[in-house]
Every structure is written in C-alpha cells, then in structure tokens.
RODO-2510 file (C-alpha; in nm, 4 decimals, decimal comma):
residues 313
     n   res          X          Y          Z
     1     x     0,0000     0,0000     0,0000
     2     x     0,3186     0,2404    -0,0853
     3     x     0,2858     0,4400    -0,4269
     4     x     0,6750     0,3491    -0,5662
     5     x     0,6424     0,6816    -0,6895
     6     x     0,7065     0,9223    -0,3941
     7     x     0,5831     0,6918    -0,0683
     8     x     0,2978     0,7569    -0,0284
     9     x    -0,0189     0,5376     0,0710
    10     x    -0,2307     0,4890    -0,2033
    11     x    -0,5442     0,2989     0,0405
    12     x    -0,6420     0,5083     0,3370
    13     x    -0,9876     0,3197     0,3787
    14     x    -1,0178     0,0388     0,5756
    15     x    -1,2348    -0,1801     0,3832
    16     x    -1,4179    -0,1444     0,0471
    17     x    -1,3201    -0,2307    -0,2776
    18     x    -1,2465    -0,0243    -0,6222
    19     x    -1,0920    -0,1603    -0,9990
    20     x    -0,8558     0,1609    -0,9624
    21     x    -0,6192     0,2408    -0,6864
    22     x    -0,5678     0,6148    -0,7561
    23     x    -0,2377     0,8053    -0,5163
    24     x    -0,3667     1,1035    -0,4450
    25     x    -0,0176     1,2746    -0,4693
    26     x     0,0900     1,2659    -0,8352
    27     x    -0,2649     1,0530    -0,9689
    28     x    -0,0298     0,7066    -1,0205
    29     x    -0,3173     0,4511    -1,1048
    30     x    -0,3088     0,0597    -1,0090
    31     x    -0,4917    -0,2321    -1,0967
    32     x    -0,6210    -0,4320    -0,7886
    33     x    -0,3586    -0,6803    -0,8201
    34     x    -0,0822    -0,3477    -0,8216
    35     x    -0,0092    -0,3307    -1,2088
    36     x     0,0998    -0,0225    -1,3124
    37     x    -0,2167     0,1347    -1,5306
    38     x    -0,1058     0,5129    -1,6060
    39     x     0,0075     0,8564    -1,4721
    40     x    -0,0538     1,2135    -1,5616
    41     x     0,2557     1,2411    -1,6750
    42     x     0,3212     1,0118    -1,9070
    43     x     0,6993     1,0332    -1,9266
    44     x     0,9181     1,1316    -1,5803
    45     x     1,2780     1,0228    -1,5283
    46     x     1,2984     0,8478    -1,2079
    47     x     1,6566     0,8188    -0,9756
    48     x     1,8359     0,9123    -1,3196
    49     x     1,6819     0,7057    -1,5634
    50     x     1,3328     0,5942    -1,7397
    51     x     1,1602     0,2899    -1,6362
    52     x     0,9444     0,0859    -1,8054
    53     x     0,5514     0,0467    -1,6920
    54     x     0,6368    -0,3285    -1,6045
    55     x     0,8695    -0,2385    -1,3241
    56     x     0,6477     0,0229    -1,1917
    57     x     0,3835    -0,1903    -1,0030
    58     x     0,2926    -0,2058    -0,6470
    59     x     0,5100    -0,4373    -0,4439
    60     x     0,3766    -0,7602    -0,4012
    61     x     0,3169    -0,8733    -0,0587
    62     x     0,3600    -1,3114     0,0463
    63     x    -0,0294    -1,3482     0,1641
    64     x    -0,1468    -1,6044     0,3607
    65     x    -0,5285    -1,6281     0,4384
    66     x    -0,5948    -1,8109     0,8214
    67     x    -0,9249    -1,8538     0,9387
    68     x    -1,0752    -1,5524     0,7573
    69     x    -0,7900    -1,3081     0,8612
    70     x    -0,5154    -1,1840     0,6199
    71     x    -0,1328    -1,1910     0,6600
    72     x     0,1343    -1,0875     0,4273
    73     x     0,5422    -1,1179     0,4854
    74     x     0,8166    -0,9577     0,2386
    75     x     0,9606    -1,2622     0,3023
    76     x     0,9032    -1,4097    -0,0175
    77     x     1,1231    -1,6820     0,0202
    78     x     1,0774    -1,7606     0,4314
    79     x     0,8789    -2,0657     0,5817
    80     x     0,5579    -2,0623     0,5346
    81     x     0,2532    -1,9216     0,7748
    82     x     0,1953    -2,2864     0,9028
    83     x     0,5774    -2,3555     1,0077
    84     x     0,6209    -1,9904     1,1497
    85     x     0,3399    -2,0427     1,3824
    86     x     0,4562    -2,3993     1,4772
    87     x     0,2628    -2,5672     1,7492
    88     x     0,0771    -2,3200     1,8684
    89     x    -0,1077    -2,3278     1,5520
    90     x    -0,3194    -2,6677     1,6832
    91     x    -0,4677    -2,4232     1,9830
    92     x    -0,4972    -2,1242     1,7348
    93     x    -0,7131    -2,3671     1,5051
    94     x    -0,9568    -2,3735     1,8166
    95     x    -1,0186    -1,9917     1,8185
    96     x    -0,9948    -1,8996     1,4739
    97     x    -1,1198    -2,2510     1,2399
    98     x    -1,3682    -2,4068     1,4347
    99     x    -1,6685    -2,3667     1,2851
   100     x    -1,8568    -2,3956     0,9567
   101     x    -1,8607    -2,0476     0,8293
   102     x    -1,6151    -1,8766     1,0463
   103     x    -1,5774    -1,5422     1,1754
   104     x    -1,6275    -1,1730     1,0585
   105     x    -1,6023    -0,8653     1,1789
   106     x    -1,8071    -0,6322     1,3597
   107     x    -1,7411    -0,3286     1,2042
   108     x    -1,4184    -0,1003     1,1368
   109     x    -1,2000    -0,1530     1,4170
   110     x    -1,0852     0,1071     1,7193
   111     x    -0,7629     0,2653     1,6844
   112     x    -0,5725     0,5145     1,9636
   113     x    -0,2294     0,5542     2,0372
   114     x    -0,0407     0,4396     2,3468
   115     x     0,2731     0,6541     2,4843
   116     x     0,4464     0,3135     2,4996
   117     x     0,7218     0,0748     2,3081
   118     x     0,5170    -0,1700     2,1092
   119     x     0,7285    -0,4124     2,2421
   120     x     0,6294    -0,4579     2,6211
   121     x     0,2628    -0,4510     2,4902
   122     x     0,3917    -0,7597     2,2870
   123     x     0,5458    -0,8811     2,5392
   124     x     0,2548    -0,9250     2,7897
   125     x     0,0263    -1,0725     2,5319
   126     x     0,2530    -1,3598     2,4877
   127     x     0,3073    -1,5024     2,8462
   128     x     0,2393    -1,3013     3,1389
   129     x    -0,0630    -1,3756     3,3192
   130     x     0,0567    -1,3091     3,6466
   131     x    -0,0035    -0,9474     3,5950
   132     x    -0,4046    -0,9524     3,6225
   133     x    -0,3771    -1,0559     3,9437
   134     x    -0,2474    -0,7334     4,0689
   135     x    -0,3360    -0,5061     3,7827
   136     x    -0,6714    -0,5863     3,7385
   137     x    -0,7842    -0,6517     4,0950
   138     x    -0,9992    -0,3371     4,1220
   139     x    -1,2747    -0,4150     3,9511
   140     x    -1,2869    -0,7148     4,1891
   141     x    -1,2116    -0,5669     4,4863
   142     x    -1,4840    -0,3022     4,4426
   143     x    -1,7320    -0,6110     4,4308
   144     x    -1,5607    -0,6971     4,7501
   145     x    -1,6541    -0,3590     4,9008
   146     x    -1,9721    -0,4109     4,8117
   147     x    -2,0342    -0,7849     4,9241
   148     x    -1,9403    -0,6625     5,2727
   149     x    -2,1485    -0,3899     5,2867
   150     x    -2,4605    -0,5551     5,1305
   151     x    -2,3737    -0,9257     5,3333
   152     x    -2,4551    -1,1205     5,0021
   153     x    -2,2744    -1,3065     4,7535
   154     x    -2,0152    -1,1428     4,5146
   155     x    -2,1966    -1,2229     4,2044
   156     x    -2,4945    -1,3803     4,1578
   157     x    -2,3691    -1,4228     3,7270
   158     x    -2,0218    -1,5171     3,7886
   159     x    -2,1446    -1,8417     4,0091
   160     x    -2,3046    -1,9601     3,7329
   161     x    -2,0351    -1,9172     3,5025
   162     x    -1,7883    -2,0459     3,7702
   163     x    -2,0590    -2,3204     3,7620
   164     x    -2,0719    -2,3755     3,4288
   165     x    -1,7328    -2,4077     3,4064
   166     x    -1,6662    -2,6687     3,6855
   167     x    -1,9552    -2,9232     3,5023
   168     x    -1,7722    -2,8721     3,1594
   169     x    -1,3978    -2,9107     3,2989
   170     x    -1,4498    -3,1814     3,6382
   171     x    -1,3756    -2,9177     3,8876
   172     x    -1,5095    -2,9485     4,2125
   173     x    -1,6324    -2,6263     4,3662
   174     x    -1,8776    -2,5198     4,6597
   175     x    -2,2541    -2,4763     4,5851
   176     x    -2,6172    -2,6438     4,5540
   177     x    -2,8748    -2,7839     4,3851
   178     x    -2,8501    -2,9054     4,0097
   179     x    -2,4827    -2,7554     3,9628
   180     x    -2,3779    -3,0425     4,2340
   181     x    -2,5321    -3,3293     4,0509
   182     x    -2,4302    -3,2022     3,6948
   183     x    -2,0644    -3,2054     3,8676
   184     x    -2,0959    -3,5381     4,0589
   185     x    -2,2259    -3,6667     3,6553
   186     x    -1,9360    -3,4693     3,5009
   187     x    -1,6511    -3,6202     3,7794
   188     x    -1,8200    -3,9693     3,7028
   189     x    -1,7742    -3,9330     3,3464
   190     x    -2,1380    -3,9719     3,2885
   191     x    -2,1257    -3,6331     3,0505
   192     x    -1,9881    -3,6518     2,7350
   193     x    -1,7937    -3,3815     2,5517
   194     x    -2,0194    -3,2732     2,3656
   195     x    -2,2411    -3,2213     2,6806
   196     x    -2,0035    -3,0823     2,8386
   197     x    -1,9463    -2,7939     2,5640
   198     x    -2,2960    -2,7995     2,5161
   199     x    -2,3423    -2,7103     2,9571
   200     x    -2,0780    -2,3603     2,8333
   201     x    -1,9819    -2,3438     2,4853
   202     x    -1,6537    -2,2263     2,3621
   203     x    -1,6438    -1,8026     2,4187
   204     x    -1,8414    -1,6657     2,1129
   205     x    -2,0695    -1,9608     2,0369
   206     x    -2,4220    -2,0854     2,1572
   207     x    -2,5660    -2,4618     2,2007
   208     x    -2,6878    -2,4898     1,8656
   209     x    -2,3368    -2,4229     1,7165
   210     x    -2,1401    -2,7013     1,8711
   211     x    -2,1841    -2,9778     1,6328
   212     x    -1,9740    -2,7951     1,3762
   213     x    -1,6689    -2,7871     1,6635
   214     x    -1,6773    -3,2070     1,5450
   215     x    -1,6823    -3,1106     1,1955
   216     x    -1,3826    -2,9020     1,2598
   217     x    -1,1722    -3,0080     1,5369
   218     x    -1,0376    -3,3602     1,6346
   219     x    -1,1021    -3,5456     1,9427
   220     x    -0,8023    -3,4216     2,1417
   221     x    -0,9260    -3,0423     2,0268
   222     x    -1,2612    -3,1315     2,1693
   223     x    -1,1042    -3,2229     2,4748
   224     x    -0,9006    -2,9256     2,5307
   225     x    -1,1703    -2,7238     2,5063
   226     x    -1,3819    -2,8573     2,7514
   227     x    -1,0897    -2,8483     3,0447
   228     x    -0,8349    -2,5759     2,9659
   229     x    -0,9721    -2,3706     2,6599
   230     x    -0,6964    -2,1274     2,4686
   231     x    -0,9035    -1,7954     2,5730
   232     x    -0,5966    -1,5079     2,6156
   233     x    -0,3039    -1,4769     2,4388
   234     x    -0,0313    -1,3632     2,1788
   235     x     0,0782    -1,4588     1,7982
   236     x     0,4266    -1,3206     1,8024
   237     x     0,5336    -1,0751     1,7063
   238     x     0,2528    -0,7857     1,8174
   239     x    -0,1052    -0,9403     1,8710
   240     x    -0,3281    -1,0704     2,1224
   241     x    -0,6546    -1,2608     2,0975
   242     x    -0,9024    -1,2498     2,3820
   243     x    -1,1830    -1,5306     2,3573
   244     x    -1,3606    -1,4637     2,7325
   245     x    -1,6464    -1,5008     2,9131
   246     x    -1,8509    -1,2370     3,0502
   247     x    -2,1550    -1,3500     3,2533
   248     x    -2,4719    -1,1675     3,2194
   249     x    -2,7049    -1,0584     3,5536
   250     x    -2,9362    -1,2929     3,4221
   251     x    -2,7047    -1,6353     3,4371
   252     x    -2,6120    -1,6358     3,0777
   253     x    -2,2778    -1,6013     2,9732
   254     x    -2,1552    -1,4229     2,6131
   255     x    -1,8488    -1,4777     2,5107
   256     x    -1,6120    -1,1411     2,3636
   257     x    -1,4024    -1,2214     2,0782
   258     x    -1,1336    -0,9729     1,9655
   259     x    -0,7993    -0,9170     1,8419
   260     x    -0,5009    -0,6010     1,9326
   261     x    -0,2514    -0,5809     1,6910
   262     x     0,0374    -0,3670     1,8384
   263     x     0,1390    -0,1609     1,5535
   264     x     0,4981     0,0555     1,6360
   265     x     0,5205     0,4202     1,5812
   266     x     0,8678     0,5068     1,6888
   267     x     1,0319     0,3691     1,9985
   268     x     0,7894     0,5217     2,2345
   269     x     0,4522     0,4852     2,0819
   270     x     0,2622     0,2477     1,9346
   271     x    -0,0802     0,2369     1,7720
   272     x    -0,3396    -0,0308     1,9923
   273     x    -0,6033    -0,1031     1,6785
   274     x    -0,8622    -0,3442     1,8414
   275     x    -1,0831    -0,5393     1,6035
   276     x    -1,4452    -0,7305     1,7276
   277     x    -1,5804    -1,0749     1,5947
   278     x    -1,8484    -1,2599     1,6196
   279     x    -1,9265    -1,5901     1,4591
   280     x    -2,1148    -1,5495     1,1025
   281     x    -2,4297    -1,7856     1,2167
   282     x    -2,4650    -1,5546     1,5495
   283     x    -2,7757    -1,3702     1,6083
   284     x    -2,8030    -1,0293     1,5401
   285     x    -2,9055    -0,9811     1,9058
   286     x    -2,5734    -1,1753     1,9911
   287     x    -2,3905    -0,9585     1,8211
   288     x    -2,4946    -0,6431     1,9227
   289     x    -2,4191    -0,7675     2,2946
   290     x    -2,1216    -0,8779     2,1749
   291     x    -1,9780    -0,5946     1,9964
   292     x    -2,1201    -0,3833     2,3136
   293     x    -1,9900    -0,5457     2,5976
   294     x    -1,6253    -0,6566     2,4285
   295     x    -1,5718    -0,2604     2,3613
   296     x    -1,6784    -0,1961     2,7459
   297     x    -1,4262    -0,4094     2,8104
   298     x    -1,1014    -0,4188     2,5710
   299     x    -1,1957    -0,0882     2,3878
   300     x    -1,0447     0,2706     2,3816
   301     x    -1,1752     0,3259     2,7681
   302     x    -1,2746    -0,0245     2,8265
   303     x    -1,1911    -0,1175     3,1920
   304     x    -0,9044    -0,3643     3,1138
   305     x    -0,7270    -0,1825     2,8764
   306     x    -0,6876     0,1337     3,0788
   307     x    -0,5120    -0,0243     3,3299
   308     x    -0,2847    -0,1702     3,0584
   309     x    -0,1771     0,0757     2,8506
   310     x    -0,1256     0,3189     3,1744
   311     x     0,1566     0,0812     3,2835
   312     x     0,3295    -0,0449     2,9587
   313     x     0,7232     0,1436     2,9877
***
C-alpha cells in the first residue's frame, strides 16, 4: 500500500473495494492486483533514468489467508505461515477454524495511540498472566466492598459461570442444587464432551453451534476445550486474541471475541487497533451484545485496557 512513486499510501480506507487504486499525490493509477495502469505524466525520469511500466507496479506482498484473517510477509522466500506459527497453531485452530462459516467482523475496528514501546505490549500478550492478578484486581475488589457492605454473595452471574465451568472441565467447587449433581455426573464421566461444551460453549458460540466444533476439530481439540480452553493470548510478534467469558445478571454467559494488533510508531509509541468478531451464524441480538460489551471491556476506555496501557514502559 506504498505508491513506488514518492511513498505515499495509495489505500487510506479500511475496507471497500475499487478496480482503480488512484495516489492522491501525483494521480499514479493501479490495478487491484498493483499493475501499473497510467500517470498524468506520461513520461518522468525516475533516480536518473526511465523505467518501463512493467517495473512500476505495487510491491507484491507473500499473503497467507488463516481462518478468515489476512497476513502478508516480504519474506518471499521464508517458511511458510503454518511452520512460522509452529505448534501453537493446533490451539490457534480452536479460536480462529472451528466452525462452519467462520468469523467476521463487527465493524471497522478502534484505533488510539499508546505513549508506549510496542514491544512490552507484545510482550505481555505472549506469556504473562501473572499481571491480572495485581493489575486488574480493582474491579474485583470493588465487588468486595460491596459484598461486605450488602452481606450477600459477590456475584450472583459469575457463580453460574464459575458453575458452568466446573460441570464442563471436572472441577469441584462449593454450591447447591442441580450444579452439584451435573458435577458429581461430570466427575463420574457420565457427561460426554459434547455435553459438556454444550453445559458452556466455547467463548463466542451458543448450544446450537457445537456440532460444527466435530466437523472441525479432532477429538483431542474437543477435549481441550472442555478443560483448559486457549481464551488469552499472543501470535508473536505484536497481537493478542481475547476469547472470554462475561456473565450476564441474568445467568447467561456471552463470550467477547477480539484481536489487538500492536502496531509501532517510533520507539515510544505504538498504535493499539482493536478489532471485534463474532461468529457469522450468530444472532443479530448476539452480536450487538457482543460488539457492546467486548468494547466496554477491551476498547479505547474499556476497563481492562486502561489499566494496561497506563503501565506499559
């Protein structure tokens, strides 16, 4: 997306699609695939000499499409996307390629800068968990506050998920009724896996979606996801993906879906662009709480991310 003329970006949209890209600096055209169409100026000399219209295309980017996203190396002759990501790929393949019709978007994605190296932002993403138990225990110790003052239980919606979560993964964990005897069935081995992801699907999905996970994902996948699920983490260099929970008042759990890419702009900022998905059989109601509750969350002032980007060097 660099005119080889003078520099410049010829896209500054983030999504549509034309059958001319058009620099607005000196009007150099380009066909989508970044031939060379025409100029105002049909003859220039460029560093010293004239080139022909063959060598003055766009460069071509090594593209690799992954579960409905889009990366590109320079790297023409590197490994490929499969061997760079290496194992981690199997638990990727859980997020991003397990069901029928995949992912998409909700909508252009958020974009602020961060006084901060891109680096440390990286950094986190990729293996340090630790760091939410200090960082983000405000939210949490406000509820404590409040379960003092109000002598009742921390959260009525975060039992059931904690619920939900010990039936699907054979944790044993403090409470009554049903719960117990869906665990007791669950420690037995009496529920299956796909009862199991049926009792709390995968972050992002509902009930009706989980027979494509066996259409998608092998046994051991399966498995995985109903005892330690990939939910939070990095794809090196500069991204994280966040596939949580967030229970609802009401019991229900939705699940937020989104992705930071950490893109550098000089040693001490970088630009935090956060993008939303939802899967593309998801209700539009779904989606909405989705797209709502993920920005409340991991957005520009979304209660995670503030404490975040305030502490990144």
């Amino acid at each position: 997306n660099v005119c080889p003329h003078r520099g410049m970006r010829i896209s500054t949209a983030d999504c549509g699609n034309t059958q001319i890209h058009k620099c607005i600096y000196h009007g150099w055209a380009f066909r989508p695939n970044g031939d060379f169409i025409g100029s105002p100026v049909e003859r220039e000399c460029m560093h010293g000499k004239m080139l022909p219209k063959s060598e003055l295309g766009l460069k071509k980017a090594r593209v690799t499409l992954y579960g409905g996203l889009v990366f590109a190396t320079w790297n023409v002759e590197g490994p490929s996307f499969e061997e760079f990501l290496g194992d981690a790929k199997w638990y990727y393949d859980m997020l991003f390629c397990r069901s029928d019709k995949g992912m998409e978007v909700l909508g252009p994605p958020q974009r602020f800068i961060v006084n901060a190296n891109w680096k440390t932002a990286g950094e986190q993403s990729a293996a340090d968990g630790f760091h939410t138990l200090t960082l983000h225990a405000g939210s949490a110790n406000g509820q404590l506050r409040q379960k003092v003052r109000r002598n009742r239980r921390l959260s009525p919606e975060n039992d059931r998920c904690r619920d939900q979560l010990a039936t699907r993964s054979r944790t044993s964990l403090h409470r009554s009724g049903s719960q117990d005897q869906a665990s007791d069935r669950s420690r037995s081995g009496e529920l299956s896996v796909q009862q199991k992801l049926e009792a709390l699907p995968p972050a992002g999905m509902t009930a009706d979606m989980i027979e494509q996970l066996a259409r998608n994902l092998s046994e051991d996948q399966l498995k995985v996801l109903t005892s330690m699920p990939p939910q939070v983490g990095g794809m090196f260099p500069n991204i994280l993906f966040g596939f949580v929970y967030i229970p609802q008042p009401d019991g229900s759990v939705v699940g937020s879906m989104t992705l930071h890419a950490y893109v550098p702009r000089g040693p001490d900022k970088l630009e935090f662009v956060n993008w939303v998905f939802a899967e593309k059989d998801a209700s539009p109601e779904l989606r909405d709480k989705m797209l709502k509750q993920t920005i409340q969350l991991f957005g520009t002032s979304g209660m995670v991310e503030q404490d975040d980007s305030d502490t990144w060097p």
